[in-house]
C-alpha positions in Angstrom: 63.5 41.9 -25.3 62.2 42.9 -21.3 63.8 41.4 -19.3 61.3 38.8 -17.0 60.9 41.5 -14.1 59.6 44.3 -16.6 57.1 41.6 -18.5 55.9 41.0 -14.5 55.5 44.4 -13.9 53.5 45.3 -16.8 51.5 42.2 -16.6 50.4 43.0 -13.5 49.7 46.5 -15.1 47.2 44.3 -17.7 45.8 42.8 -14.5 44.7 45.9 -13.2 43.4 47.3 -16.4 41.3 44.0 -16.6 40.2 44.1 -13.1 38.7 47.9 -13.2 37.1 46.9 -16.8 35.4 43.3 -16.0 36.2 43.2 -12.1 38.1 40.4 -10.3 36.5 37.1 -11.0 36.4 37.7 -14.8 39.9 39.5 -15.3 41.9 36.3 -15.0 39.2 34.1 -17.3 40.1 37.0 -20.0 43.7 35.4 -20.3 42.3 32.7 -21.3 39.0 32.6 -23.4 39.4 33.1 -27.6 39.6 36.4 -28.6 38.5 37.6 -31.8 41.0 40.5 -32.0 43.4 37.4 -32.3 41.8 34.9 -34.6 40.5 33.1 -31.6 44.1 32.6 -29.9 43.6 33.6 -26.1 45.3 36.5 -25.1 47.5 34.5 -23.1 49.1 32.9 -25.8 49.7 36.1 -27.8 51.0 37.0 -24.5 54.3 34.2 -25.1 55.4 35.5 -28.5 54.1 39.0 -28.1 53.2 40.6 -25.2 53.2 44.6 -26.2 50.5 43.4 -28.4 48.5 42.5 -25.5 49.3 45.6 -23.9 48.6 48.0 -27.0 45.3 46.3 -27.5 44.3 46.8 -23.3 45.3 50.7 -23.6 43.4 51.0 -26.7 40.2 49.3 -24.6 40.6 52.1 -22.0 40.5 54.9 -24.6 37.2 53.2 -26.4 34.4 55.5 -26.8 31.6 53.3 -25.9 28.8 55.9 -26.0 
């Protein structure tokens, strides 16, 4: 289990990811809007029981071919 610094750290590593992908006013709002990838929990929940899930699923956004 990470201890609470390292889940700090590598939240604020999601942050970023989210802010250069939807910019600062709608990275935080991600945390908490129902995502589909999670059957509608928000990320921030899946966050509590799981966090590398949440992190695995923002590194695979940045390598998404969107063309």
């Amino acid at each position: 289990m990470p201890t609470p610094t390292e889940l700090a750290s590598a939240r604020h590593i999601c942050n970023s990811i989210l802010n250069s992908q939807l910019g600062a006013t709608l990275a935080p709002q991600w945390w908490h809007q129902p995502n589909k990838h999670w059957d509608l929990q928000t990320p921030d929940q899946v966050w509590q029981t799981n966090p590398q899930t949440v992190i695995n699923y923002l590194l695979g956004q940045l390598n998404a071919d969107f063309s």
